[in-house]
Every structure is written in structure tokens, then in C-alpha cells.
C-alpha positions as CSV (number, residue, x, y, z in Angstrom):
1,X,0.0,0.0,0.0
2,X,3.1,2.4,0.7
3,X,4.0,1.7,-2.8
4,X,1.0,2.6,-4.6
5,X,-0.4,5.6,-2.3
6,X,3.4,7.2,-2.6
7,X,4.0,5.8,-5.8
8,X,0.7,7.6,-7.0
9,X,2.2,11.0,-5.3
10,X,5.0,10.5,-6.6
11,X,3.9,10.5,-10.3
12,X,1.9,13.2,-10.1
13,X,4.3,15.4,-8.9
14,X,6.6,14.1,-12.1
15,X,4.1,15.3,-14.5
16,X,3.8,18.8,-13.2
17,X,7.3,18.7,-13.5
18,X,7.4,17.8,-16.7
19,X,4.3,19.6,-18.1
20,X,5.7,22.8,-18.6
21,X,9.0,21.4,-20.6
22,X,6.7,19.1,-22.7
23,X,4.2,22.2,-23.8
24,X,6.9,24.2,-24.9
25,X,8.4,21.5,-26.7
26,X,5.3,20.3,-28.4
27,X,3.9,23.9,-29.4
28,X,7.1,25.3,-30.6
29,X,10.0,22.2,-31.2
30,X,12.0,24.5,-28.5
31,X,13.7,22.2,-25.7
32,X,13.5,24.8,-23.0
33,X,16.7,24.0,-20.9
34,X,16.1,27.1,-18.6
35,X,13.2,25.2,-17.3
36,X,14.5,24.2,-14.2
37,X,15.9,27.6,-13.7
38,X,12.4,28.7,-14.2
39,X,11.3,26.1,-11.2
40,X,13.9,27.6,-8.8
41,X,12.9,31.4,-9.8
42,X,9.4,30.7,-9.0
43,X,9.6,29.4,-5.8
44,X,12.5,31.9,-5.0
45,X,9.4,34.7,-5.9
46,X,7.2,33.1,-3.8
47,X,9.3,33.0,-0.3
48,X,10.4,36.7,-1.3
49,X,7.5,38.7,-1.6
50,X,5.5,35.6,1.7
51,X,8.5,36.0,4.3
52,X,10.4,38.9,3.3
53,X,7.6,41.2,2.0
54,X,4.9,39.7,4.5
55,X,1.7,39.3,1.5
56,X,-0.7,37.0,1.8
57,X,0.4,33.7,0.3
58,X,-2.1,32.8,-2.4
59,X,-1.5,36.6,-3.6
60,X,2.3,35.1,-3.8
61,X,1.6,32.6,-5.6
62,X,-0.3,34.5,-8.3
63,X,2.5,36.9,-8.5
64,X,5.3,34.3,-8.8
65,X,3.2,32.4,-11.6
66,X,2.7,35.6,-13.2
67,X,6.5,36.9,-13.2
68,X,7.9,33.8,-13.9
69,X,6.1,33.6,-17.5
70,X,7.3,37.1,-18.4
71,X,10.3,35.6,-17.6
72,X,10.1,32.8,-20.0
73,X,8.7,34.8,-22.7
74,X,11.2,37.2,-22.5
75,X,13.9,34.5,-22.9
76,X,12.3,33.9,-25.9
77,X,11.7,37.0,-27.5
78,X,15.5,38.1,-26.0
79,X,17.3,35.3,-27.1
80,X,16.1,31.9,-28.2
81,X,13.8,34.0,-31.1
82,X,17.1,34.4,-32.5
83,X,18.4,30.9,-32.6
84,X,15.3,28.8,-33.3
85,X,15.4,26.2,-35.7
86,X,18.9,25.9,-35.0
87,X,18.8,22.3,-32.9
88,X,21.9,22.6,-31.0
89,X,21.8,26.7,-30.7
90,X,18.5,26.2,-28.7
91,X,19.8,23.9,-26.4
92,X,23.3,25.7,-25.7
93,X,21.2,29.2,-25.0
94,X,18.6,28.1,-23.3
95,X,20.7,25.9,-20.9
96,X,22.8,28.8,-21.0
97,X,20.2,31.3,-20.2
98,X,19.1,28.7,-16.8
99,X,22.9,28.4,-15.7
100,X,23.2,32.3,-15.9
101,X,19.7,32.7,-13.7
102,X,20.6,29.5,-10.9
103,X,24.4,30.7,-10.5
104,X,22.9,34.6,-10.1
105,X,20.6,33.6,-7.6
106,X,23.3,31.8,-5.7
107,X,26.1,34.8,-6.3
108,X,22.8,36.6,-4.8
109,X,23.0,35.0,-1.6
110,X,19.9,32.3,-2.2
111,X,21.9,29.1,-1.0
112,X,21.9,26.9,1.6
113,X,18.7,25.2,3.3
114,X,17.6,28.1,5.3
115,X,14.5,29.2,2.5
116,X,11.6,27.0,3.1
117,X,7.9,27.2,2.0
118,X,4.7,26.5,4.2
119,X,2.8,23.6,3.4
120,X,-0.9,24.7,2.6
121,X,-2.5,22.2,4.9
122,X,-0.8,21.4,8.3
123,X,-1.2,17.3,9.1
124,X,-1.8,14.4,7.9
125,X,-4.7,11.5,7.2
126,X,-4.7,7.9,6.6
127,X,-5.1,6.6,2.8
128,X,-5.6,2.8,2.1
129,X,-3.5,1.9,6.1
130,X,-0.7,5.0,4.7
131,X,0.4,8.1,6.5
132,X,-0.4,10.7,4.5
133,X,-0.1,14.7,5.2
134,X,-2.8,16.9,4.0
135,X,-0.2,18.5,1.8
136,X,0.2,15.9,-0.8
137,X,-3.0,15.4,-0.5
138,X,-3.6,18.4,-2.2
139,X,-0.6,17.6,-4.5
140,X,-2.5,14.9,-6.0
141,X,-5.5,16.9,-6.5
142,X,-4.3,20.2,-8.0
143,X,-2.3,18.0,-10.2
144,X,-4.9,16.3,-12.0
145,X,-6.6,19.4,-11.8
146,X,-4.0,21.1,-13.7
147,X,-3.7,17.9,-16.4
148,X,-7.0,18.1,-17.6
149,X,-7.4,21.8,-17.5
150,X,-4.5,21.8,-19.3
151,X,-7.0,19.4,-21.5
152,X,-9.7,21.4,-21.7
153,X,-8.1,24.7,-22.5
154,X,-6.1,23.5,-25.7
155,X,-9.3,21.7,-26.6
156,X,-12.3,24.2,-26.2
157,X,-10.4,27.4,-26.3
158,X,-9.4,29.7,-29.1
159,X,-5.7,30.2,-28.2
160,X,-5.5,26.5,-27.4
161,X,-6.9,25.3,-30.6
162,X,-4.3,27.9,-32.1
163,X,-1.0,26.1,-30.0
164,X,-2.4,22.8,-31.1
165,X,-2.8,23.6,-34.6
166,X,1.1,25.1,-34.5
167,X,2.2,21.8,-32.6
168,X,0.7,19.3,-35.3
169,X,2.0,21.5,-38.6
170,X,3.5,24.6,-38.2
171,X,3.1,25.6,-41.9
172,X,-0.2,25.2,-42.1
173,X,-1.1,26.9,-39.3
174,X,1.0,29.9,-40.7
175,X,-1.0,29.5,-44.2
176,X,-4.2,30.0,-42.0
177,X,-3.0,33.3,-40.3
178,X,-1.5,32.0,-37.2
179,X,1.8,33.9,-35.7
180,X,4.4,31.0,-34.7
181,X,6.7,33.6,-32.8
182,X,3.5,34.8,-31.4
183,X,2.4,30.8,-30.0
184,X,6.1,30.3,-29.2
185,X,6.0,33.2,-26.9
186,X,3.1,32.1,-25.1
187,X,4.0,28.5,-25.0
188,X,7.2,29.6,-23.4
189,X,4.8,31.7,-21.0
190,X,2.8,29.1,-20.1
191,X,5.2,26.1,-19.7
192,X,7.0,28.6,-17.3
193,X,3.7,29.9,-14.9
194,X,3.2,25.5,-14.9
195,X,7.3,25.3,-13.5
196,X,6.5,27.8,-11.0
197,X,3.4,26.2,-10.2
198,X,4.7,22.6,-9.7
199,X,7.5,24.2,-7.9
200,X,4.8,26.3,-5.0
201,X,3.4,22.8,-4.7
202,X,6.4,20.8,-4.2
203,X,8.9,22.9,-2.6
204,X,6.7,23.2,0.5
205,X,8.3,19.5,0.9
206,X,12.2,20.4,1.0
207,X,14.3,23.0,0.7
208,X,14.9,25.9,-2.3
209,X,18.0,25.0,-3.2
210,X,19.9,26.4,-6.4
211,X,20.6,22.8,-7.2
212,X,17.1,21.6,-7.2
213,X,17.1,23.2,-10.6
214,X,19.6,21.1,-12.2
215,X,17.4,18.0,-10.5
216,X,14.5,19.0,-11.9
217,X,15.3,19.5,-15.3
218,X,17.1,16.1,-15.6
219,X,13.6,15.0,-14.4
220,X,11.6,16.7,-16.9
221,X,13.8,15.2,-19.6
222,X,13.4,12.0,-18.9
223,X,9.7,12.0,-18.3
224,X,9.5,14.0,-21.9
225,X,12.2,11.8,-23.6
226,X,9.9,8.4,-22.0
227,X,6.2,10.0,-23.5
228,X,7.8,11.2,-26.2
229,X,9.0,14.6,-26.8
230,X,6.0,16.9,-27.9
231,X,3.3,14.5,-26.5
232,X,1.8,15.6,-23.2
233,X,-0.1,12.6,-22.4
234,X,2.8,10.2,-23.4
235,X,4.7,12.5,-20.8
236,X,1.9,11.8,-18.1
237,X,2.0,7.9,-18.9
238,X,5.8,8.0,-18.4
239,X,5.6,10.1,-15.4
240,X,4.0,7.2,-13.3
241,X,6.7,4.8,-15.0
242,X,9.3,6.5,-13.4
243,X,7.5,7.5,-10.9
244,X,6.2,4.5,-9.4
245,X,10.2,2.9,-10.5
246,X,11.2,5.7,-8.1
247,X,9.3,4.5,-5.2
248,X,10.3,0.4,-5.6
249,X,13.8,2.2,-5.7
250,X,13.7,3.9,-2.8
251,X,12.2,0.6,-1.0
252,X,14.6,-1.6,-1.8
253,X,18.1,0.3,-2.7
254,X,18.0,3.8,-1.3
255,X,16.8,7.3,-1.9
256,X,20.0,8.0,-3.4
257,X,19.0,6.1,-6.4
258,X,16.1,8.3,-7.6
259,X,18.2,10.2,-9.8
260,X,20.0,7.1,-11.3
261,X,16.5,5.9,-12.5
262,X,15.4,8.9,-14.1
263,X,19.0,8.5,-16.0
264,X,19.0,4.8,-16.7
265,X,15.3,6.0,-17.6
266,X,16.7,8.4,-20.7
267,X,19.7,5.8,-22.3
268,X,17.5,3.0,-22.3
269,X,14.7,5.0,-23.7
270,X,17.0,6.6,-26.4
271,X,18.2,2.8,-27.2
272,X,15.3,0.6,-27.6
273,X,13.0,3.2,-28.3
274,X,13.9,6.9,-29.6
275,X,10.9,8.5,-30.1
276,X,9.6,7.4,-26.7
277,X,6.5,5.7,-25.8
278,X,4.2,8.1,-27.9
279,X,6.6,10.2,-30.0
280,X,6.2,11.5,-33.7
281,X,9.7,11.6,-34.5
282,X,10.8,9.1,-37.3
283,X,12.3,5.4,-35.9
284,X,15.9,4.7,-36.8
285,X,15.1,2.3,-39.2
286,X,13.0,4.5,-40.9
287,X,15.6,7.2,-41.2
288,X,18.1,4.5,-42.6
């Protein structure tokens, strides 16, 4: 029961990592390697303007989400606009873009273990025999709240429909009057306000840590590179794969070993499979 309840948790909390990083990628075919940067900026926001600034901590929240995506869009439109198209130029600036944001926020003082965010819910409840504290809880729930939001706005909505149409053929969508820098900038926006939202949710369990950036962008890959880059539901499918591999790690070899999986996760995904569970990109044997 351990297992399943944290296993569950645990997945979930791997897809709103990995959301963000998979919507850029599938609207604009940009790997956004200043995502975990993005993660760290959000919840450094958050615990700025809640202990430091004193205001309210939903109001925080908001803020944080909001600033962070005029963050990532200004990325784009500052830098990456220039490079894209260019597969390895995207990567290199973007990565290059997060390393310059984590390594300023810890020449700014933000290191150590000393910032630390509320949970929302103090305690805890028993699920199926498990300890549980209200805070995951809520993990769980705003989680698949978020996933099929995320559903329903690029299903039933104007701009969605207009990100979706750019994600399955760019051309065409240009041909019908649709601005791909335009999408690109608000993919960018939105797959940075879902970083800083997964990271107000799960920082409240650790530390913010400059590091944590680096984790969690090794973890996005791997649970895009699993799905298959540019398919979000093939990224929540591989999210509880690694996920729930995560957990029987930590049972039986160590906590230390989470990271290994989501490695060992990538090669032998990029082996046997390249384009991932649900990936559009061409096989090698169809490329040969």
C-alpha cells in the first residue's frame, strides 16, 4: 500500500514537473533547458515577496506564476527567437540562459537550506493503512486538476486550438493566419507559470535549493524523452513509470538512487526506443 499511495504522489508530482518542458516543446519544437531555472525562480518569488515582503500567500503565488512567464517569454523573444530552428543553438542558449539565472541567484545570496515554504495544509490522514499529510494530499489533486485543465483549454479554447494547430503543422497553421513567434512566446509563457506552479506545490516538501534546478530539469527530460518529446499525455504515462520505478527504488536500494532511474530511464529509452513511448519523431530504421 506504501507503494501505490506514494507511488501515485510521486507520479503526479513528475508530471507537473514535466508539463511545462513538454508544452513548450510540443507547441514550438524549442527544448527549454532554462526550465529548471524557471522552477527555482518561482519558488525563490514566492518565499520573497510571503517571508520577506509579508503578502498573503495565495497573492504570492499568483505573482510568482505571473512573473515567472514574463520571464520565460522574455527569454524567448530576448534570445532563443534568434536561434530557433537551430537544434543545438536552442539547447546551448537556453541551458545557458538557466545556468546564468541558478548561479545569479546563488552569487545573490539564495543558498543553503535556510529558504523553506509553508505547506498549505498542516497534518496528515490515513489513505488505504498510509500516512499521509494533507499537503500531498492536495498535490495529488491540483495535479490532476492542472492535467486536464491543461486538456480542456487546448481543446475548447481559441488560443488552445491555435497552440495545437502550430504543434501538429507549423506551416499550415501559418498558411491560415497563425503567428508562430507569437504561440512560441506564449507556450514559453505558459510552460514557465506550470514550473512555477509545480514548484509552489512541491517545494513546500524540502528546501529551495539552487541545485534543485539542475534535478529537476534532468527530471523533466526523462519524463519527456519516456512519453515522447512533444506528446503531453505520453509524458503523463511515463511520469508514473518512473514515478512509481522511483518509489520500488527507494524501498529496496535507497533514496540516493532516484536520480540514477530517471537517467538509466533516458539511455534506455534513447536505445530501444527513440521517439519514446508516444513520440512522432521518425524510428531509426526509418531514417536509414
Amino acid at each position: 500500500m506504501e507503494i501505490l499511495v506514494y507511488g501515485i504522489i510521486n507520479s503526479i508530482s513528475l508530471a507537473l514537473v514535466a508539463l511545462g518542458f513538454a508544452l513548450v516543446y510540443g507547441i514550438s519544437r524549442l527544448p527549454n533547458f532554462a526550465h529548471g531555472a524557471l522552477y527555482v525562480v518561482g519558488g525563490f518569488i514566492t518565499w520573497t515577496l510571503l517571508r520577506a515582503w509579508e503578502i498573503n500567500y495565495v497573492v504570492s503565488i499568483l505573482v510568482a506564476m505571473v512573473v515567472t512567464g514574463i520571464i520565460g517569454s522574455l527569454i524567448y523573444q530576448l534570445m532563443l527567437i534568434r536561434v530557433r530552428g537551430m537544434a543545438i543553438s536552442e539547447i546551448i542558449a537556453s541551458y545557458a540562459m538557466g545556468l546564468a539565472i541558478l548561479e545569479g541567484l546563488r552569487w545573490g545570496g539564495f543558498k543553503g537550506m535556510t529558504y523553506t515554504l509553508p505547506p498549505f495544509l498542516e497534518g496528515s490522514i490515513f489513505v488505504l493503512g498510509v500516512p499521509v499529510d494533507y499537503h500531498r494530499i492536495l498535490v495529488v489533486v491540483i495535479g490532476a486538476a492542472v492535467v486536464f485543465l491543461l486538456w480542456l483549454f487546448t481543446h475548447q479554447t481559441r488560443i488552445g486550438l491555435a497552440l495545437r494547430g502550430m504543434a501538429q503543422d507549423e506551416r499550415a497553421a501559418l498558411m491560415l493566419g497563425i503567428d508562430s513567434d507569437l504561440m512560441a512566446v506564449l507556450a514559453m509563457g505558459f510552460g514557465s507559470m506550470l514550473a512555477a506552479l509545480s514548484a509552489v506545490l512541491l517545494l513546500p516538501l524540502g528546501n529551495i535549493v539552487v541545485e534543485e534546478g539542475y534535478n529537476i530539469l534532468v527530471l523533466a527530460i526523462a519524463v519527456c524523452i519516456v512519453g515522447g518529446l512533444g506528446s503531453w499525455m505520453g509524458s503523463v504515462l511515463a511520469a508514473f513509470l518512473i514515478g512509481f520505478a522511483q518509489i520500488f527504488t527507494v524501498v529496496y536500494w535507497g533514496s540516493h538512487f532516484q536520480m540514477v532511474v530517471a537517467i538509466m530511464a533516458i539511455i534506455v529509452t534513447l536505445i530501444l526506443r527513440p521517439s519514446g513511448l508516444f513520440g512522432k519523431q521518425k524510428e531509426l530504421e526509418e531514417r536509414v
